[in-house]
N, C-alpha and C positions, 0 to 999 in steps of 0.2 A: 279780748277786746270787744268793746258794743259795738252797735252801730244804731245808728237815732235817724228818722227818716228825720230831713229837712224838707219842712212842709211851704220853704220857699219857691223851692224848686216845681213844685206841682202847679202851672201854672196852662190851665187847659181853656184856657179862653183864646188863645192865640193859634192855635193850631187847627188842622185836617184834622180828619179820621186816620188817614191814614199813615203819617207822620206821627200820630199818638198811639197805635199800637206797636210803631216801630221803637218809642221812647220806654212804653209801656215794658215791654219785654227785653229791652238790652237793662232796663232797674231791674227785672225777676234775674237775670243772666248775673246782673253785678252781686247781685245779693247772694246766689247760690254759688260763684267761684267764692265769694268770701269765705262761706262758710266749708270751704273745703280744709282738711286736717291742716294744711303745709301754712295756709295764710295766719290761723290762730284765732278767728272770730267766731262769738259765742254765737247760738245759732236766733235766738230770740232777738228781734228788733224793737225796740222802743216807738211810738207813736203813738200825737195825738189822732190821727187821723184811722180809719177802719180802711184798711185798704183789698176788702173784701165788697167794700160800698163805694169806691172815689170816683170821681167824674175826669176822662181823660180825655175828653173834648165834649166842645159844647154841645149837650142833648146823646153823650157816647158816655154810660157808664161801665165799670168791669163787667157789670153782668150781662152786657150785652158781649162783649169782647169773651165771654167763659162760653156762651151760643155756638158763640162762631167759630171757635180755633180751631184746627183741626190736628194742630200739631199735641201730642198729647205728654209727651215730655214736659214740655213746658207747662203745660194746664198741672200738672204734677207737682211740679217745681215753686208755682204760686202758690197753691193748695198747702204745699211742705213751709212757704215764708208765712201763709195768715195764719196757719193754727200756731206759731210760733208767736206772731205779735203782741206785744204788750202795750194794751192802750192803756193813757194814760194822759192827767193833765200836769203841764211843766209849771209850776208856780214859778212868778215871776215876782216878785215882792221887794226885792231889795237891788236885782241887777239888770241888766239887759243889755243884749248884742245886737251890735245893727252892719251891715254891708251894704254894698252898692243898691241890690237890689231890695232890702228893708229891714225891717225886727224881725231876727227868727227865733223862734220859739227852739226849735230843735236844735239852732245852730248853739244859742247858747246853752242847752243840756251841752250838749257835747263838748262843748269849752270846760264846764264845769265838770264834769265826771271822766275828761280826759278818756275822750271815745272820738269814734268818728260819726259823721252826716254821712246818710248815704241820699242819693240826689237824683231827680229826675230830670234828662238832660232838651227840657225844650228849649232851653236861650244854651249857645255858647259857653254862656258866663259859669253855668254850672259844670266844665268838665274839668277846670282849675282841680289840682290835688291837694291845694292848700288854698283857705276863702280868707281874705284880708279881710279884719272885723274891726270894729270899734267897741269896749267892754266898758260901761260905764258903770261904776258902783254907788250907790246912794246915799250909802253909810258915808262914804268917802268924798261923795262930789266931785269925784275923777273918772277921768274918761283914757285910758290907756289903749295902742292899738295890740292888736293880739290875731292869730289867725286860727282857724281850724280843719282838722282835715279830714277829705271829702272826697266819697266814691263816687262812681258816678258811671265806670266804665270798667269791662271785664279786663281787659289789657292793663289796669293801674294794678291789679293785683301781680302781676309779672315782672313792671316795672319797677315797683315799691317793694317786690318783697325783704330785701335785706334792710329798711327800712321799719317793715311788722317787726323783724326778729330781732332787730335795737331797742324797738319798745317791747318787747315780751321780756329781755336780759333787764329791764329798767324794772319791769312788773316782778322779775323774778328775786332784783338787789332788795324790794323792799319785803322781800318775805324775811323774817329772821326767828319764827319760831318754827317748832316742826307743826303743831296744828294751824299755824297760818299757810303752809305748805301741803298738808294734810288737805286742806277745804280749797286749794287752788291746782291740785293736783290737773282735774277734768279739765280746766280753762289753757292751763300754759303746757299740756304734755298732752294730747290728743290722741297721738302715736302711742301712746304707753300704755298699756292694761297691768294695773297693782294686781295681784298677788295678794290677799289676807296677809300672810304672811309678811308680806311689805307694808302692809297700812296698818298691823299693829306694833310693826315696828316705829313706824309714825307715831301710832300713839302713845307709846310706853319705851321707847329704846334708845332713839336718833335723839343726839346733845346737839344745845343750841350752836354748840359752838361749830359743829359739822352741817347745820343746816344750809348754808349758802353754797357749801363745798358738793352737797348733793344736791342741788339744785344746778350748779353748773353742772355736772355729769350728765345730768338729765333732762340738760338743754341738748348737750351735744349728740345723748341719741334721740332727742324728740328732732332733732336738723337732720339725721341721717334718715331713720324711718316715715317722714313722714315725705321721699319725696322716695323712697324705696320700691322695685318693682316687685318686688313677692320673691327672686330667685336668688342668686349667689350671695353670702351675707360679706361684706368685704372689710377686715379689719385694720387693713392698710390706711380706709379712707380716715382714720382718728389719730388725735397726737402720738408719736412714736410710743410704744410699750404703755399707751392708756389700756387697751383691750387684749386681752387675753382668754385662749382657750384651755378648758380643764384637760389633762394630760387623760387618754384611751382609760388609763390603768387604774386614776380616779374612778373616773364615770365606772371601770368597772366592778370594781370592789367599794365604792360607795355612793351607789345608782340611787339606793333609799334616800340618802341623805340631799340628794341631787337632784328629785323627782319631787314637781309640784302640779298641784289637779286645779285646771279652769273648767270653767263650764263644760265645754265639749270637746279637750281634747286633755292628755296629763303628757306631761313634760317632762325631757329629763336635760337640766339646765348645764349650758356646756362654755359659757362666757361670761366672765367678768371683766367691770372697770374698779381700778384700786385708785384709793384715795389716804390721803397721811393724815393723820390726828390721835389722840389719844389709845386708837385700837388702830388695828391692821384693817382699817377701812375696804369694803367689796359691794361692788350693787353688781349682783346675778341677774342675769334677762337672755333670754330666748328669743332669737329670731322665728316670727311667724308669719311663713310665706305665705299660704292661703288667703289670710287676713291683710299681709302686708304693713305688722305693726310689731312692735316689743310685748314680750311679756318682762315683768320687772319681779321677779321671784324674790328677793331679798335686798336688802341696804347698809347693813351691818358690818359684822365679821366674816371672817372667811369661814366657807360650807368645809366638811372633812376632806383632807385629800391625805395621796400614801405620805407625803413631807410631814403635813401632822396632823399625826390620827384622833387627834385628842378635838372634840367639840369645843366649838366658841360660842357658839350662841345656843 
């Protein structure tokens, strides 16, 4: 999911000093829960605005506010949101959104590319988690109302989250091929680390007709590990007999076959989810506590076990 600053919301002519670095830093706060694994937001933000330059009260720019902080987290945290931004101008040609407060340029990116605003909170009127707009189209000479949705506070992320994970299931119905799956792996599985051996399965192996089927699988462990503490892995917490561990006697007489190399650690893969379709559907993955994320070794058929010795894949 984006997030497009709403450059309505920046409105520093109203305010203290000191009330504008309070606003200033709960925007660096919303932006940086966003972009934590569980919520699902890309890490890059859209703007027309440099907000490595903005003015947060009158005659107080960032750069004066980057002087003084002494908190150094945070000076971190802003640092990690401007090398991410994307400026940019929103061409407005054919439509426009307008709200209480005026035309926003951001607001309507984010109607149109089905994202959110994220918002700086000097009036009230910006902590709304939905903005009631008006979208008027020019081709059409109609004015429809429409609303969008808008962060603006770390606490929305807590309260909305089963909300992200409706629209990620929504992001994830429209994937229907495996390389449209393939190129949206990073965005909707953050929790997951592919495996080669997974991603050319992607490329060459997984039928269209199983791609939706592995997509939900792969919701429900990107739900599980991404809100995981690194320790016990708990099979319980999944629909009855989705999850399953390789029998001792597997792992031990076909450890090769079970054993995949990441960067810096090699695995030897001891859980699978089964799914029904054309083959005896299995995605292989590893819990990895350290990291506190999945490894996704395989997608396919079932790895060797002593029931059948005979290779599927």
């Amino acid at each position: 999911m984006q997030m497009i600053l709403n450059e309505l919301s920046l409105n520093e002519n109203e305010t203290d000093i000191e009330n504008a670095i309070r606003v200033f830093e709960q925007f660096i706060r919303t932006y940086s829960n966003a972009i934590k694994q569980e919520n699902g937001f890309e890490r890059s933000i859209l703007t027309e605005r440099d907000l490595k330059s903005v003015q947060i009260a009158m005659g107080y720019h960032v750069s004066k506010w980057r002087n003084n902080i002494s908190d150094r987290d945070m000076l971190r945290r802003f640092i990690d949101m401007c090398d991410r931004q994307i400026i940019t101008d929103f061409c407005q040609d054919e439509t426009e959104l307008t709200c209480e407060k005026g035309r926003g340029k951001g607001l309507l990116a984010a109607y149109e590319n089905e994202a959110f605003c994220i918002s700086f909170v000097y009036d009230s009127y910006w902590e709304k988690y939905e903005i009631p707009c008006e979208y008027y189209s020019l081709a059409e000479d109609h004015t429809s109302p429409v609303s969008v949705y808008n962060l603006s506070h770390p606490d929305q992320l807590i309260e909305y989250s089963n909300h992200f994970l409706q629209i990620r299931k929504k992001e994830i119905e429209r994937i229907k091929t495996p390389q449209q799956l393939l190129e949206s792996l990073d965005e909707l599985f953050p929790s997951l680390i592919f495996h080669e051996v997974a991603l050319n399965q992607l490329r060459s192996e997984v039928q269209v007709c199983h791609v939706q089927t592995v997509c939900n699988k792969l919701l429900l462990l990107e739900k599980y590990f991404c809100n995981w503490d690194g320790k016990n892995f708990d099979e319980n917490a999944f629909p009855p007999k989705s999850v399953s561990p390789q029998s001792k006697e597997t792992l031990k007489r076909f450890e090769k076959e079970h054993t995949f190399s990441f960067p810096h650690e090699q695995i030897t893969v001891s859980y699978h989810m089964r799914y029904t379709g054309n083959i005896p559907g299995r995605i292989y993955f590893h819990p990895a506590g350290e990291i506190r994320k999945a490894y996704i070794c395989s997608l396919t058929t079932k790895l060797r076990t002593v029931s059948e010795p005979k290779m599927h894949i």
